[in-house]
VMD Tcl script that draws the C-alpha trace (Angstrom):
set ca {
  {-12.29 -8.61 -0.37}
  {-9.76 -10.31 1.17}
  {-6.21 -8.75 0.89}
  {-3.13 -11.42 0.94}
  {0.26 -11.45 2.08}
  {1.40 -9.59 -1.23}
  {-0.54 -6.88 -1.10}
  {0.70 -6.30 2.67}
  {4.05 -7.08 1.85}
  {3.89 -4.88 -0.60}
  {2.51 -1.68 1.03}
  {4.83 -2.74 4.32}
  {8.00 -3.13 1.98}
  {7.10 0.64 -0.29}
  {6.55 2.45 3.23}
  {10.19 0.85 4.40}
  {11.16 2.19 1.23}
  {9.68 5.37 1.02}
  {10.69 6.57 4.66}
  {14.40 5.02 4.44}
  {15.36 5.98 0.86}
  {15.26 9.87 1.27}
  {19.12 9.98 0.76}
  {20.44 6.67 -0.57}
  {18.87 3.21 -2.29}
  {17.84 0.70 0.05}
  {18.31 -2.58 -0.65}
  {16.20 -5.39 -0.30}
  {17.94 -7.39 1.98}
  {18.03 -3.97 4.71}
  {14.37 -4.14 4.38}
  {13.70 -8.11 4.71}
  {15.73 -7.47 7.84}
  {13.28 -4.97 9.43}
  {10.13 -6.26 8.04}
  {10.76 -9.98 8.74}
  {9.74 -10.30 4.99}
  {11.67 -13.39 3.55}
  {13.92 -11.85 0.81}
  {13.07 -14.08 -2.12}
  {9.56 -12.60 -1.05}
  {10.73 -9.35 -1.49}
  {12.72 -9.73 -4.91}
  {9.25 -11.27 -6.48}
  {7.26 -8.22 -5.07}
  {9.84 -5.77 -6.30}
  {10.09 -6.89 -9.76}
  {6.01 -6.29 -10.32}
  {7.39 -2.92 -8.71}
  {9.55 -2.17 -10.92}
  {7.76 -3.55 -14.36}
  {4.87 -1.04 -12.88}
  {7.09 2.04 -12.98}
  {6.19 2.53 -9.40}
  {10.33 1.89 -8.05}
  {13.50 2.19 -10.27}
  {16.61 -0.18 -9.05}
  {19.94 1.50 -8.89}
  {23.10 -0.52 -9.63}
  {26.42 -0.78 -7.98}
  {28.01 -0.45 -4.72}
  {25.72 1.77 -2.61}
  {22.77 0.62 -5.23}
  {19.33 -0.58 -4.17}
  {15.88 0.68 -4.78}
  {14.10 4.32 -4.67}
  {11.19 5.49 -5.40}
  {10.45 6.31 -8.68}
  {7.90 9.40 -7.98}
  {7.44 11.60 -5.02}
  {5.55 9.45 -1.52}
  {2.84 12.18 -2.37}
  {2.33 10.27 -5.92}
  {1.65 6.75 -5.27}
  {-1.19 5.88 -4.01}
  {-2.05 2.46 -2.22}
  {-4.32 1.12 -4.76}
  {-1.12 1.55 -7.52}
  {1.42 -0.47 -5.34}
  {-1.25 -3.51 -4.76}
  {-2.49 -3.74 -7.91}
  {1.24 -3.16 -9.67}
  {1.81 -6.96 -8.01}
  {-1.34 -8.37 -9.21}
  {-3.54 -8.20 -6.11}
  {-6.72 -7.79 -7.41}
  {-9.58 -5.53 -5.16}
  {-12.47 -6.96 -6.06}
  {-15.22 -8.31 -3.45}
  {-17.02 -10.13 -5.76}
  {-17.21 -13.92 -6.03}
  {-16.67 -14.21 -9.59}
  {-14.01 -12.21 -9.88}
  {-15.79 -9.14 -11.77}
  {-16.70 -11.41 -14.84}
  {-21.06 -11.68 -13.33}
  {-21.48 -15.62 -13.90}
  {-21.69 -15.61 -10.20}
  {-24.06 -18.07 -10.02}
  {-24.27 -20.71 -12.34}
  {-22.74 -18.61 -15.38}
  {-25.42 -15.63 -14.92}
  {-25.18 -12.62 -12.22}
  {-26.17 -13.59 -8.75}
  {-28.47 -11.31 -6.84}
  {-26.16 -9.53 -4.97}
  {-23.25 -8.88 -7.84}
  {-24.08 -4.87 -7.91}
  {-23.22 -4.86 -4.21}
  {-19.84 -6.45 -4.21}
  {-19.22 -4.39 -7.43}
  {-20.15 -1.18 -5.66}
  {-18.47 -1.98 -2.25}
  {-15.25 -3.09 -4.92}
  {-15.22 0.38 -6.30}
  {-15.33 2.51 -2.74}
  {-12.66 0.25 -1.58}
  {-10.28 1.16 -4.98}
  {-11.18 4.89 -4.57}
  {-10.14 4.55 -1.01}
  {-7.25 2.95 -1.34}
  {-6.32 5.40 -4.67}
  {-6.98 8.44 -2.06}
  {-4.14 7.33 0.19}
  {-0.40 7.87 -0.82}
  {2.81 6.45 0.85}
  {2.69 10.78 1.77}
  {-0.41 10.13 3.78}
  {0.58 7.14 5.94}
  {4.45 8.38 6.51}
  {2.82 11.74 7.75}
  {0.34 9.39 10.12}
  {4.18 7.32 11.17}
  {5.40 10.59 12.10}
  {2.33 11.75 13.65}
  {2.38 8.96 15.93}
  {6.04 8.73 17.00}
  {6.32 12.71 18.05}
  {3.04 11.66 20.26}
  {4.87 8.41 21.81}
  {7.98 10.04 22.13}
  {7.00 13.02 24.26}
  {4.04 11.12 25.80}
  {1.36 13.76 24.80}
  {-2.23 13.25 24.15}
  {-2.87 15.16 20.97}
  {-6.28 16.28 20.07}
  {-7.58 17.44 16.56}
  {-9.92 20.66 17.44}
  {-11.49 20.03 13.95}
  {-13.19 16.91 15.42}
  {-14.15 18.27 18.53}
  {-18.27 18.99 18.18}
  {-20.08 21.60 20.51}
  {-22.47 20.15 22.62}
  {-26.00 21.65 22.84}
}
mol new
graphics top color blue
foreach p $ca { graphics top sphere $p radius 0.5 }
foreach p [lrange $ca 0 end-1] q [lrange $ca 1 end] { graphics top cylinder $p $q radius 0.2 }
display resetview
């Protein structure tokens, strides 16, 4: 699987979103400016946003986008395929005439490895990766090593 420019963009753009919008719409010219993102870009992106129910546009001076759901409700898989980004590792594109209109040997694979990637991607929410933002800027800013005990094994 290869993911493309719009399904960055996209996941870049709904994290800029999700961490800036807490209080007020944010337009999409605020975010082309801090994502180098061109803003045409962005306006394509956010209209498969927005025909997926997954950001609501809010009109008027002060207007912009939010979210439409809580961070903790959209997961990554939702936002790339709500702009058409498909995740599929196979070569025929799911449809098994792989190889000369019949399923090539190794079709199963790429539709298993397809599958853990979407429930991967469906497992993390804009939630998860602001927390992991935040995680990592109280560590920069106060120049502490943090270590997670759970991970820590004994050694026999």
């Amino acid at each position: 699987m290869r993911l493309t420019t719009k399904g960055r963009y996209a996941v870049t753009a709904m994290l800029d979103l999700a961490f800036n919008s807490q209080k007020t719409p944010v337009t999409l010219t605020d975010i082309a400016a801090r994502q180098t993102i061109s803003l045409s870009y962005l306006e394509q992106l956010f209209a498969r946003l927005r025909k997926a129910e997954i950001v609501v546009g809010v009109r008027g001076p002060g207007g912009g986008y939010q979210l439409r759901d809580a961070p903790e409700k959209i997961s990554i898989a939702a936002i790339i395929e709500a702009v058409n980004e498909p995740i599929d590792s196979t070569k025929c594109g799911g449809e098994a005439n792989c190889q000369h209109d019949s399923v090539c040997l190794t079709h199963d694979l790429w539709v298993g490895l397809s599958e853990h990637i979407h429930d991967y991607l469906s497992q993390i929410t804009l939630a998860d990766l602001l927390k992991k933002r935040d995680e990592r800027h109280v560590t920069e800013t106060t120049g502490e090593c943090v270590v997670n005990v759970n991970k820590i094994r004994k050694v026999a």
